[in-house]
N, CA, C and O atoms as a printed pandas DataFrame, in Angstrom:
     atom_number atom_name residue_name chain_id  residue_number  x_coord  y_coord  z_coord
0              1         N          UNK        A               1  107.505  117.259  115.086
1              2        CA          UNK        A               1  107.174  117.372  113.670
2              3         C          UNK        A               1  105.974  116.490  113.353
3              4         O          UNK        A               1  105.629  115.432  113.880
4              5         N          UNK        A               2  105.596  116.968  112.673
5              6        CA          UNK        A               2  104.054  115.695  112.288
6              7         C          UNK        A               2  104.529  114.843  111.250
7              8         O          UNK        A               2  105.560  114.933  110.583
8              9         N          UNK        A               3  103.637  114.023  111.221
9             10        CA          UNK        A               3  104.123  112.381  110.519
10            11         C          UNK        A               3  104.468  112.737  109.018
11            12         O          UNK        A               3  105.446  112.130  108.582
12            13         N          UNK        A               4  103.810  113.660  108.099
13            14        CA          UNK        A               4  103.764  113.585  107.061
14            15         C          UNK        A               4  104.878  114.632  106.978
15            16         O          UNK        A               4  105.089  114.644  105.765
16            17         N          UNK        A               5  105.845  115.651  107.602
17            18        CA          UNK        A               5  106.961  116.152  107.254
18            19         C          UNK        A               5  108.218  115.018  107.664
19            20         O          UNK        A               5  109.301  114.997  107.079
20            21         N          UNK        A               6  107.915  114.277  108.560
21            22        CA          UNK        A               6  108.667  113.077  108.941
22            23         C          UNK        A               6  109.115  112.499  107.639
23            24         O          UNK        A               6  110.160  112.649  107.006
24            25         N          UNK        A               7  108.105  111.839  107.427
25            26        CA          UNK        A               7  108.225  111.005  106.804
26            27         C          UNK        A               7  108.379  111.282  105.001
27            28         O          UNK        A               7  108.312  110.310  104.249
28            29         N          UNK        A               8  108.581  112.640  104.471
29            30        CA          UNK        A               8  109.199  112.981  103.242
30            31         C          UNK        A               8  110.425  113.551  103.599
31            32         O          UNK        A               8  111.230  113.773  102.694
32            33         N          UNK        A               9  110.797  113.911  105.101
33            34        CA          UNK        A               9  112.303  113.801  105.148
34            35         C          UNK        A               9  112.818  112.992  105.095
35            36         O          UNK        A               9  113.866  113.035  104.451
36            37         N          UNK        A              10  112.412  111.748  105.734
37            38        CA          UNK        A              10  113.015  110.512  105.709
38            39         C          UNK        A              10  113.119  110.053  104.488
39            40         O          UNK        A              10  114.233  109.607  104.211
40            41         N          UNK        A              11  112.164  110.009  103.506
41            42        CA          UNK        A              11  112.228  109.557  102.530
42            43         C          UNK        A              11  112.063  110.079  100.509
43            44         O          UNK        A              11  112.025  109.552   99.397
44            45         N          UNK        A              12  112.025  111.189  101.053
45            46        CA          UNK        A              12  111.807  112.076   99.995
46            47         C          UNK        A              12  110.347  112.551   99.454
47            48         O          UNK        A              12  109.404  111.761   99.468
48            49         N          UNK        A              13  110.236  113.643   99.063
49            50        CA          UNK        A              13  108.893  113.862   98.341
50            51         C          UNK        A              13  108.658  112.687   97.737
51            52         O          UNK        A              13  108.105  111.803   98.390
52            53         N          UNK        A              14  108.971  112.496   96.604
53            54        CA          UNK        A              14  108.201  111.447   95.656
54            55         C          UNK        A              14  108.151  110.423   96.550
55            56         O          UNK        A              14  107.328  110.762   97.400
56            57         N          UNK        A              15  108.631  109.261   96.834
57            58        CA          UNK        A              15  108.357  108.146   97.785
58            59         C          UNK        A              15  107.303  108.797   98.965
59            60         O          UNK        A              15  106.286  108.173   99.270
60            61         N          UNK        A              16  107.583  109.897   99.498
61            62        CA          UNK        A              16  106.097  110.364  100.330
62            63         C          UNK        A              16  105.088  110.583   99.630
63            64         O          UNK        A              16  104.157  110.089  100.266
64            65         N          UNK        A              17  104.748  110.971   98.817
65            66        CA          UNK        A              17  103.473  111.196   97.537
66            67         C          UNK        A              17  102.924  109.812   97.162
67            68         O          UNK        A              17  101.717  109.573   97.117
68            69         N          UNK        A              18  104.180  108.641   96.813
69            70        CA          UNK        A              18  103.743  107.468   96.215
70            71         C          UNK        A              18  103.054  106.860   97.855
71            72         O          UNK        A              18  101.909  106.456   98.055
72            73         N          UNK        A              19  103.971  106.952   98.657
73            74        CA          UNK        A              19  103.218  106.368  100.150
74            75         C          UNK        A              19  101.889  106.953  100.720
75            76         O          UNK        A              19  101.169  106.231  101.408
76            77         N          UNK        A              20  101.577  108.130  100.474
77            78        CA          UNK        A              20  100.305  108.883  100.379
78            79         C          UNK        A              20   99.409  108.269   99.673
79            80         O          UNK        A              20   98.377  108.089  100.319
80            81         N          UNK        A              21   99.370  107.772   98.343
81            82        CA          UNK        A              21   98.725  107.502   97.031
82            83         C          UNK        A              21   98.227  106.087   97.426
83            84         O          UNK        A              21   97.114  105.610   97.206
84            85         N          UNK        A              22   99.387  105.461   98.117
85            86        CA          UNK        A              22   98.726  104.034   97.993
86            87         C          UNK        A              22   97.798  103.630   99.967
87            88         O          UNK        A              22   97.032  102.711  100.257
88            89         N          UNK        A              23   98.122  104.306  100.502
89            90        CA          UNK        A              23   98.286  103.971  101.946
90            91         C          UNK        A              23   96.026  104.684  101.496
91            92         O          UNK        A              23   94.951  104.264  101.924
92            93         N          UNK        A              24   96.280  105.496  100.793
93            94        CA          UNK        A              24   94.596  106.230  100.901
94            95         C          UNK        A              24   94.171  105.115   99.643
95            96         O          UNK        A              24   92.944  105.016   99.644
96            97         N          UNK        A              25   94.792  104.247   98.572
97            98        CA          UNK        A              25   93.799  103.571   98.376
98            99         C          UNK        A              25   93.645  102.121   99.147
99           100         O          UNK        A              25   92.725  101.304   99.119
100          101         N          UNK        A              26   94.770  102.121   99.772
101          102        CA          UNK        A              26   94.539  100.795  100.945
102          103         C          UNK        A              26   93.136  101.114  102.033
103          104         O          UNK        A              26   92.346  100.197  102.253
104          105         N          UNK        A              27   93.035  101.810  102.353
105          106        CA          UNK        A              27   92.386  102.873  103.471
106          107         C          UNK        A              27   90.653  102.721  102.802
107          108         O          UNK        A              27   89.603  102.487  103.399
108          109         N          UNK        A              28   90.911  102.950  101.426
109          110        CA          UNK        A              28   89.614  103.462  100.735
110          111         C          UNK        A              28   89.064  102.549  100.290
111          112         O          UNK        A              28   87.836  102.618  100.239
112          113         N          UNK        A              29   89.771  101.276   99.767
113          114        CA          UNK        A              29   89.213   99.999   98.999
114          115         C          UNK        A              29   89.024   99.404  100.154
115          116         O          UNK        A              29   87.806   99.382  100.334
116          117         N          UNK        A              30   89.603   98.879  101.087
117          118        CA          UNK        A              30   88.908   98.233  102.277
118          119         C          UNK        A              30   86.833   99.067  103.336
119          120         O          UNK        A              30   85.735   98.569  103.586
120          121         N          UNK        A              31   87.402  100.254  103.514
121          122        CA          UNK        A              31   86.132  100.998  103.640
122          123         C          UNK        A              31   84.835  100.400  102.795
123          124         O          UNK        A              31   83.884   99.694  103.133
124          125         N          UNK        A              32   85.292  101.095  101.357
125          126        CA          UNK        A              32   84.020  101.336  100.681
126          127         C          UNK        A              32   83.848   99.798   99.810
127          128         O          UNK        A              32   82.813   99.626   99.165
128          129         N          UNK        A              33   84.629   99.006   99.830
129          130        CA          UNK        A              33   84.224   97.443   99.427
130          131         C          UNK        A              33   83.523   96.541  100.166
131          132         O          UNK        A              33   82.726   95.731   99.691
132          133         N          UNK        A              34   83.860   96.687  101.564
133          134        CA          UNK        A              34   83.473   95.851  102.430
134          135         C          UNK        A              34   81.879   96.280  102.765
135          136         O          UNK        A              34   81.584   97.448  103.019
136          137         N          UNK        A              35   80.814   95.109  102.731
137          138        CA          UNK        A              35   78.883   95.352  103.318
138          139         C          UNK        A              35   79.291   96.521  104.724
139          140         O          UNK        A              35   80.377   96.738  105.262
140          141         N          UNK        A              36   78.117   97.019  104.954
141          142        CA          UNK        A              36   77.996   97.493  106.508
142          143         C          UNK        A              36   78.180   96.739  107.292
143          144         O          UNK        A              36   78.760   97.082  108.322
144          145         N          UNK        A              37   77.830   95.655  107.134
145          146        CA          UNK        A              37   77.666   94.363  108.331
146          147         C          UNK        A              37   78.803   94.250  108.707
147          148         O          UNK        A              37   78.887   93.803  109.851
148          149         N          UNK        A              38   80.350   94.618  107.890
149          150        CA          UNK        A              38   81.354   94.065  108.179
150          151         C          UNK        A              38   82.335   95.483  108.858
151          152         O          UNK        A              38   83.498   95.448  109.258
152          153         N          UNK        A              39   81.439   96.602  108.808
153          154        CA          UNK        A              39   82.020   97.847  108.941
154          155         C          UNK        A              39   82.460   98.505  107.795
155          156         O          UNK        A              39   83.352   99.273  108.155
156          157         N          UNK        A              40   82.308   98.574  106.791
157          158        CA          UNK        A              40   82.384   98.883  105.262
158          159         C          UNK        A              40   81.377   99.849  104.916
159          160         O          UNK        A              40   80.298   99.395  105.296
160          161         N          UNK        A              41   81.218  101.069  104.323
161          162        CA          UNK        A              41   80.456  101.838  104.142
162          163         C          UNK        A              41   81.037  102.431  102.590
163          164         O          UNK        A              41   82.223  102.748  102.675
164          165         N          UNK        A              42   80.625  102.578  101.625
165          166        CA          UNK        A              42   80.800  103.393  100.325
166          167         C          UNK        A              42   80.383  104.762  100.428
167          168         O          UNK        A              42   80.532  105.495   99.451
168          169         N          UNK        A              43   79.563  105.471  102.163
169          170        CA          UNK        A              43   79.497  106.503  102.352
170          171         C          UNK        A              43   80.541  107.091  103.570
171          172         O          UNK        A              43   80.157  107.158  104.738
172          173         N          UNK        A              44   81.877  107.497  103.156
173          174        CA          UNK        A              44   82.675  107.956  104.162
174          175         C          UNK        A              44   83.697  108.982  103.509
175          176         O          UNK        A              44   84.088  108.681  102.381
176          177         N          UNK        A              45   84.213  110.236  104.113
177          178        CA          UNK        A              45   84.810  110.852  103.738
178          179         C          UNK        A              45   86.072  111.394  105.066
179          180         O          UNK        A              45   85.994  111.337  106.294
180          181         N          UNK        A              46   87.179  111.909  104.148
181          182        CA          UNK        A              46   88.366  111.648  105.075
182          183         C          UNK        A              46   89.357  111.294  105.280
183          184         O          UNK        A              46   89.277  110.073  105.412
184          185         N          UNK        A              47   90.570  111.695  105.432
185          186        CA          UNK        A              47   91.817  110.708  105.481
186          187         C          UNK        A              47   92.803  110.762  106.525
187          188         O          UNK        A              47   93.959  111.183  106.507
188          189         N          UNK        A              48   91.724  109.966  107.941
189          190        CA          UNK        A              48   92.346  109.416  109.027
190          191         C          UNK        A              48   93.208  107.992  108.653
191          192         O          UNK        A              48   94.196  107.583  109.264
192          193         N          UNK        A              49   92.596  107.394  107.551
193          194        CA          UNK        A              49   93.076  106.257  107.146
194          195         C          UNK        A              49   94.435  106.501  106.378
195          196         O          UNK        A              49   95.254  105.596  106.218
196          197         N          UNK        A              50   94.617  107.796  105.911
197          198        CA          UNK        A              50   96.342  107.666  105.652
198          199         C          UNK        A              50   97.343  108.313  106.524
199          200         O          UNK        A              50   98.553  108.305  106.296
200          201         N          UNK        A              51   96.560  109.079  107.903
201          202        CA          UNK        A              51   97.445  109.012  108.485
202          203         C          UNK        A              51   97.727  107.981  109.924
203          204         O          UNK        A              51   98.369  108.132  110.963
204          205         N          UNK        A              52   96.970  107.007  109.414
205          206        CA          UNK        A              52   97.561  105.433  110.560
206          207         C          UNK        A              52   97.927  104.886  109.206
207          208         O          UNK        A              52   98.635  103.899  109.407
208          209         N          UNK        A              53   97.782  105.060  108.086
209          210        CA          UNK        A              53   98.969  104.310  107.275
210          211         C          UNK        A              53  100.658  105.205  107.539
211          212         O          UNK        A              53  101.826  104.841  107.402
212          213         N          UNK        A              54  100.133  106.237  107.884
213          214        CA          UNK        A              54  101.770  106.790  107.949
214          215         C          UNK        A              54  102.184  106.314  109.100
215          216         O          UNK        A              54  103.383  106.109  109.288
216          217         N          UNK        A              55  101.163  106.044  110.128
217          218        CA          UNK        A              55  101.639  105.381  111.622
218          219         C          UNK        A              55  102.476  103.749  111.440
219          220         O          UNK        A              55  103.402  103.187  112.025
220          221         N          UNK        A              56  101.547  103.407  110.280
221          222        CA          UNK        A              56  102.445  101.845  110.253
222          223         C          UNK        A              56  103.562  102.021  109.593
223          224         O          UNK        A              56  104.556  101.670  110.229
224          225         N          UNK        A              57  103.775  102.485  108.433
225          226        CA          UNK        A              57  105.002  102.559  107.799
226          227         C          UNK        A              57  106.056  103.256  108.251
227          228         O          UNK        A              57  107.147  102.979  107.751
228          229         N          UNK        A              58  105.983  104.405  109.377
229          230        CA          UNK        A              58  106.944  104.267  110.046
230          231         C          UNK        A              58  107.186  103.474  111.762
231          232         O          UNK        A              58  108.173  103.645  112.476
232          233         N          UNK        A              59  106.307  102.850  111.995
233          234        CA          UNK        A              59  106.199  101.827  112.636
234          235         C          UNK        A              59  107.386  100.675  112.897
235          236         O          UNK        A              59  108.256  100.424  113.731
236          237         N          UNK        A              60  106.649   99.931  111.158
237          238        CA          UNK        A              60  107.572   99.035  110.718
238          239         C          UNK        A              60  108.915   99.442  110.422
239          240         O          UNK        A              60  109.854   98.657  110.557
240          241         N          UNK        A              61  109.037  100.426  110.092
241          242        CA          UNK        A              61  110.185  101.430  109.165
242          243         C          UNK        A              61  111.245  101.639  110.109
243          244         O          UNK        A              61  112.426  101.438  109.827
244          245         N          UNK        A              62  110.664  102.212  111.707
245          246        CA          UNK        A              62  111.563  101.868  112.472
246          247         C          UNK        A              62  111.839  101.140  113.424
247          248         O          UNK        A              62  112.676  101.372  114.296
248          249         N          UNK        A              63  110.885   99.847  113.280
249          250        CA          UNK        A              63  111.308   98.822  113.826
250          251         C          UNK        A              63  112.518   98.001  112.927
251          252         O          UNK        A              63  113.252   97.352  113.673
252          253         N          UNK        A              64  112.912   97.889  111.312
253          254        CA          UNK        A              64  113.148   97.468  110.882
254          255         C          UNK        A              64  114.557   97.554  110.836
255          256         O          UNK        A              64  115.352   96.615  110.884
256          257         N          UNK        A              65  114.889   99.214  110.702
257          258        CA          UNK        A              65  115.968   99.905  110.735
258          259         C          UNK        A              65  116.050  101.432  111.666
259          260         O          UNK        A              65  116.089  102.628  111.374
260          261         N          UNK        A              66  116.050  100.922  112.461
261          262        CA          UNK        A              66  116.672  101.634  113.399
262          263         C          UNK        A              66  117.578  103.016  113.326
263          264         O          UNK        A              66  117.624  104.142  113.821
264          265         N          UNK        A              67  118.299  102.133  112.329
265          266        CA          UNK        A              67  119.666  103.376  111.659
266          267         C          UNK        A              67  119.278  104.476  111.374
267          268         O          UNK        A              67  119.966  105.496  111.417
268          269         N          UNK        A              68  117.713  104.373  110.929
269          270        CA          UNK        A              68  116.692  104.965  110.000
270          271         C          UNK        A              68  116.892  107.150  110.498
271          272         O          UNK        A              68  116.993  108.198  109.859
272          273         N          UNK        A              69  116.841  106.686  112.119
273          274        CA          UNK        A              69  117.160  107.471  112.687
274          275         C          UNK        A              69  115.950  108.177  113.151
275          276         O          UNK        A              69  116.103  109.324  113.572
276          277         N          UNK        A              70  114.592  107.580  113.134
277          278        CA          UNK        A              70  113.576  107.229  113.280
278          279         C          UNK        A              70  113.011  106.702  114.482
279          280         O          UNK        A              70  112.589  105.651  113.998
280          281         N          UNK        A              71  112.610  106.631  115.967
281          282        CA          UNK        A              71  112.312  106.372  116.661
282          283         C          UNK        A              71  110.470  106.318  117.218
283          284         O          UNK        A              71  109.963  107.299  117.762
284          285         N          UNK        A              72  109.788  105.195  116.991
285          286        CA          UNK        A              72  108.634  104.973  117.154
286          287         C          UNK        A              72  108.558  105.121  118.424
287          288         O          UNK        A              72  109.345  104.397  119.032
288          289         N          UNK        A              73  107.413  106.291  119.549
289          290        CA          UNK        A              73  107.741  105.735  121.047
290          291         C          UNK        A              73  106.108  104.353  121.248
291          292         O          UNK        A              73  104.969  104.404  120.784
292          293         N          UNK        A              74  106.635  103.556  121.922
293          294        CA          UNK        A              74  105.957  103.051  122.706
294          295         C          UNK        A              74  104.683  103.658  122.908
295          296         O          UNK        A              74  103.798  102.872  122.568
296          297         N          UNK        A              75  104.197  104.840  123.363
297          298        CA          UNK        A              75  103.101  105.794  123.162
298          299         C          UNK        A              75  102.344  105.430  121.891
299          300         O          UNK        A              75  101.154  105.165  121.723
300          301         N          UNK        A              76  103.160  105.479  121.216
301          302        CA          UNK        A              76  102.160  105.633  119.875
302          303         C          UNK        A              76  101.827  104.335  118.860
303          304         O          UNK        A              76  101.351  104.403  117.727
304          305         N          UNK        A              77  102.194  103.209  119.559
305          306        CA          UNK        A              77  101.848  102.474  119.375
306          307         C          UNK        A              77  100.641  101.924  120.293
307          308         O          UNK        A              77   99.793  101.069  120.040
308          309         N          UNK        A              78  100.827  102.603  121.292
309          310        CA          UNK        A              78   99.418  102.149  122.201
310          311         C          UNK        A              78   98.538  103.157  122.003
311          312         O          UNK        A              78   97.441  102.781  122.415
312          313         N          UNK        A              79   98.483  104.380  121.522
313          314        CA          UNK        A              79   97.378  105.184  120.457
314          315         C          UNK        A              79   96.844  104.804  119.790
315          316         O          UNK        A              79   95.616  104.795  119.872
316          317         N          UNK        A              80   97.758  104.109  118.420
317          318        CA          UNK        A              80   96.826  103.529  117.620
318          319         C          UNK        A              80   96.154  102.050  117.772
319          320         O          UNK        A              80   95.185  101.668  117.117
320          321         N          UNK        A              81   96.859  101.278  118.773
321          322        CA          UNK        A              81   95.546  100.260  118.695
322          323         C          UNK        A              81   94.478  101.138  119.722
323          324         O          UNK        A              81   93.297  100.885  119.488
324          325         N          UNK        A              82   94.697  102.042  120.724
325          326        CA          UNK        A              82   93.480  102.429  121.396
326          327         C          UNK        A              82   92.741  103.560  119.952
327          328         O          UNK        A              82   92.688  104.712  120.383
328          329         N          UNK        A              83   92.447  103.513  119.125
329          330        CA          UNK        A              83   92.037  104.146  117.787
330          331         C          UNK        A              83   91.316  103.370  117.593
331          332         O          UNK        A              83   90.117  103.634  117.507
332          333         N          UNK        A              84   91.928  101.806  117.418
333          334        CA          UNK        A              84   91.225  100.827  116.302
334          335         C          UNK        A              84   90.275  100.098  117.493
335          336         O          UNK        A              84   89.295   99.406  117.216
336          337         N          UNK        A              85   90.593  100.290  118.437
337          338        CA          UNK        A              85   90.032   99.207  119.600
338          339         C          UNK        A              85   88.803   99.487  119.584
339          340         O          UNK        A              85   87.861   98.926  119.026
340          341         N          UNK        A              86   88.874  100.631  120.402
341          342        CA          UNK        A              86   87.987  102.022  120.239
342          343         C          UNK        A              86   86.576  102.069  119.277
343          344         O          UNK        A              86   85.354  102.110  119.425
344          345         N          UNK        A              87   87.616  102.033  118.168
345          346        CA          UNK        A              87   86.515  102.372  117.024
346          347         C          UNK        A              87   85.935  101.080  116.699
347          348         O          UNK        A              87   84.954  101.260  115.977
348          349         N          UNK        A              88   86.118   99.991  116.911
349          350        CA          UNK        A              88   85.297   98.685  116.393
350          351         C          UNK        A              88   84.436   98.211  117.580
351          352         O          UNK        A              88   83.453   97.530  117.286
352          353         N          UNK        A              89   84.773   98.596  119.473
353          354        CA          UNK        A              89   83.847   98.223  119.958
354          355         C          UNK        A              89   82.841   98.829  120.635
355          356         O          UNK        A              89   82.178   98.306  121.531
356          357         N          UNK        A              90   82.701  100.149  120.127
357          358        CA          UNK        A              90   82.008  101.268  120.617
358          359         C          UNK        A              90   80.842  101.059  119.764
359          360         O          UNK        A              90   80.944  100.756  118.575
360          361         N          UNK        A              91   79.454  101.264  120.527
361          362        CA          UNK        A              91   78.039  101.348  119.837
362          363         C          UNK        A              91   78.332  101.800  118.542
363          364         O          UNK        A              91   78.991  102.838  118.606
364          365         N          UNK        A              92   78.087  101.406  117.285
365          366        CA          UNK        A              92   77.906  102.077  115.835
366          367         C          UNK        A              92   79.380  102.541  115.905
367          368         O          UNK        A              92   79.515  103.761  115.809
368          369         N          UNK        A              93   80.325  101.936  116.029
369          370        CA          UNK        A              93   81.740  102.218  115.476
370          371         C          UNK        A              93   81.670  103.375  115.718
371          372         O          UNK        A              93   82.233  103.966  114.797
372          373         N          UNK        A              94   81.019  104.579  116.986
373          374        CA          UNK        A              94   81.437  105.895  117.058
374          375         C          UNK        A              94   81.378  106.738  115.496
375          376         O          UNK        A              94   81.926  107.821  115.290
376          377         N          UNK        A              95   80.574  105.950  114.478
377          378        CA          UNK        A              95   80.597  106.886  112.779
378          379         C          UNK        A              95   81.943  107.011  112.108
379          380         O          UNK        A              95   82.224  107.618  111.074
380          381         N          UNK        A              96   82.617  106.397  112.813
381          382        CA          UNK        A              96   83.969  105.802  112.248
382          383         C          UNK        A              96   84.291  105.224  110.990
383          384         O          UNK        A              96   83.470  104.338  110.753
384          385         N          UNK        A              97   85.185  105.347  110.021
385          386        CA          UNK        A              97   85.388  104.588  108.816
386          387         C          UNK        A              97   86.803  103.696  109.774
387          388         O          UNK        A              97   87.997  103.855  109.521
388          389         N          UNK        A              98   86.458  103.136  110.444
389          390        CA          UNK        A              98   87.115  101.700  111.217
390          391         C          UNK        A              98   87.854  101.179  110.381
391          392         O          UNK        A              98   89.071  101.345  110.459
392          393         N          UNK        A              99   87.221  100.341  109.271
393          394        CA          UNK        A              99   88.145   99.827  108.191
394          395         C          UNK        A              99   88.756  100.807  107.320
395          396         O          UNK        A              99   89.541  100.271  106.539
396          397         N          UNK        A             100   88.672  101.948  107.201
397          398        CA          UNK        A             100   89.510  102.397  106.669
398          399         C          UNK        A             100   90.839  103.055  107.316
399          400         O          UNK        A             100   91.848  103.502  106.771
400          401         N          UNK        A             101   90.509  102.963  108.535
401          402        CA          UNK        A             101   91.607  102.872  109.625
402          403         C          UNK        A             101   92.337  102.020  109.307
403          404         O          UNK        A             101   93.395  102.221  108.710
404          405         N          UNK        A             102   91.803  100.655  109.727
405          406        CA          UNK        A             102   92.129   99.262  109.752
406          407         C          UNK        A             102   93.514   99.527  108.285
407          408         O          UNK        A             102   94.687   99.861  108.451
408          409         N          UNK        A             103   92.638   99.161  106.662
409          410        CA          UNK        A             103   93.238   99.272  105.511
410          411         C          UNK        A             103   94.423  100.212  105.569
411          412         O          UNK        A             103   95.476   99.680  105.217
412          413         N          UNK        A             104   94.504  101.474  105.927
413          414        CA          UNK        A             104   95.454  102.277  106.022
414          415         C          UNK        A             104   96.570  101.859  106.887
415          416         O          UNK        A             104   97.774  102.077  106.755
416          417         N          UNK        A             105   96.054  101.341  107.621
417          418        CA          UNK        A             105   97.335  100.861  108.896
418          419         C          UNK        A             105   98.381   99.899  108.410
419          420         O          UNK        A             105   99.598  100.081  108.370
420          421         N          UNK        A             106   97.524   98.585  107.959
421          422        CA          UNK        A             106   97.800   97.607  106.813
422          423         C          UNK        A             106   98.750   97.871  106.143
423          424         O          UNK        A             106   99.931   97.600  106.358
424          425         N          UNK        A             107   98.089   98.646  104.929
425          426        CA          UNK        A             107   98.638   99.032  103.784
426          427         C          UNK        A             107  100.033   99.798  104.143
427          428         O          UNK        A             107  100.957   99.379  103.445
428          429         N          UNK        A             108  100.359  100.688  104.944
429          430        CA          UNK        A             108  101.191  101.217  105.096
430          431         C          UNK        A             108  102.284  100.568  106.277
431          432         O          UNK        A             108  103.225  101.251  106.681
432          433         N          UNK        A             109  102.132   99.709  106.582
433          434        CA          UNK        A             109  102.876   98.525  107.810
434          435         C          UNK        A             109  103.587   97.716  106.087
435          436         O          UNK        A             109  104.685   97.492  105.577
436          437         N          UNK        A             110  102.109   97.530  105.752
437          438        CA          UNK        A             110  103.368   96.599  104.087
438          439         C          UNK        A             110  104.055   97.255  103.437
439          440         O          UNK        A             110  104.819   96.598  102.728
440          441         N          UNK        A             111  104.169   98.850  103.313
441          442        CA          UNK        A             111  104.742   99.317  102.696
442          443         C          UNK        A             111  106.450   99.406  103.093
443          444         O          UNK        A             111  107.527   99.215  102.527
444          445         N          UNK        A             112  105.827   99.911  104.727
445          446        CA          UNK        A             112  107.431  100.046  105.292
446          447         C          UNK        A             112  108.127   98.612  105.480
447          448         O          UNK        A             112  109.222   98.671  106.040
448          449         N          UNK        A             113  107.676   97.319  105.104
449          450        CA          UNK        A             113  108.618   96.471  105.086
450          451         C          UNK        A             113  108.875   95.935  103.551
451          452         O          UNK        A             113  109.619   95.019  103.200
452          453         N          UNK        A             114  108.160   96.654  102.861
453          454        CA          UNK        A             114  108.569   96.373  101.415
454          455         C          UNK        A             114  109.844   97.543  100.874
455          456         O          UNK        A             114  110.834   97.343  100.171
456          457         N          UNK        A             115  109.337   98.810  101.532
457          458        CA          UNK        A             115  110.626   99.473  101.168
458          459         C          UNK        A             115  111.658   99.678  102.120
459          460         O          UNK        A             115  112.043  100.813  102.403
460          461         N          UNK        A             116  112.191   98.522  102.696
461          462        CA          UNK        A             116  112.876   98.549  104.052
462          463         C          UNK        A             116  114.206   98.616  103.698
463          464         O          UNK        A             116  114.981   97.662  103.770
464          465         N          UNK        A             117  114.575  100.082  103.195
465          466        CA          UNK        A             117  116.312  100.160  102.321
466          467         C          UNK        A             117  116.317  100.932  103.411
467          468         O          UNK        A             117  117.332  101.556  103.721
């Protein structure tokens, strides 16, 4: 199943919509705030950055609770740092919105331990 039917079974439409909503402005305010110098661009379009926020929040989600019924493999945790690795030490970030990787990952790692019912 892909992450985003996952994860509104697990948790319902609305809580998937609100985790959508915030994981793309975690994703988007880190991107387009941050100079170039820092990997920050106000020119990027896309939302790879909410789905490694869906990678963290169920990450954390089932590291947290288990019960969850939720199983993160090992795999995919070594995906996404080879994503972020990837994308920050490759000539010109590969045209990457990196930090908005980065922000999304973040944002949605805090989410799943803030809503850790």
């Amino acid at each position: 199943a892909s992450l985003g039917r996952l994860t509104e079974r697990l948790e319902g439409m609305g809580k998937y919509a609100i985790i959508l909503l915030i994981t793309a402005a975690g994703a988007h305010l880190l991107q387009g705030l941050l100079p170039e110098t820092a990997w920050g661009s106000p020119y990027f379009v896309g939302i790879s950055g909410v789905v490694l926020g869906l990678f963290g929040y169920l990450a954390v989600k089932s590291h947290l609770r288990p019960e969850s019924g939720f199983y993160f493999p090992p795999d995919a945790y070594l995906m996404t740092a080879l994503i972020l690795v990837l994308g920050f030490i490759s000539p010109g970030g590969l045209g990457l919105a990196n930090m908005a990787h980065l922000g999304g990952l973040v944002t949605g790692a805090v989410l799943g331990a803030v809503w850790n019912k």
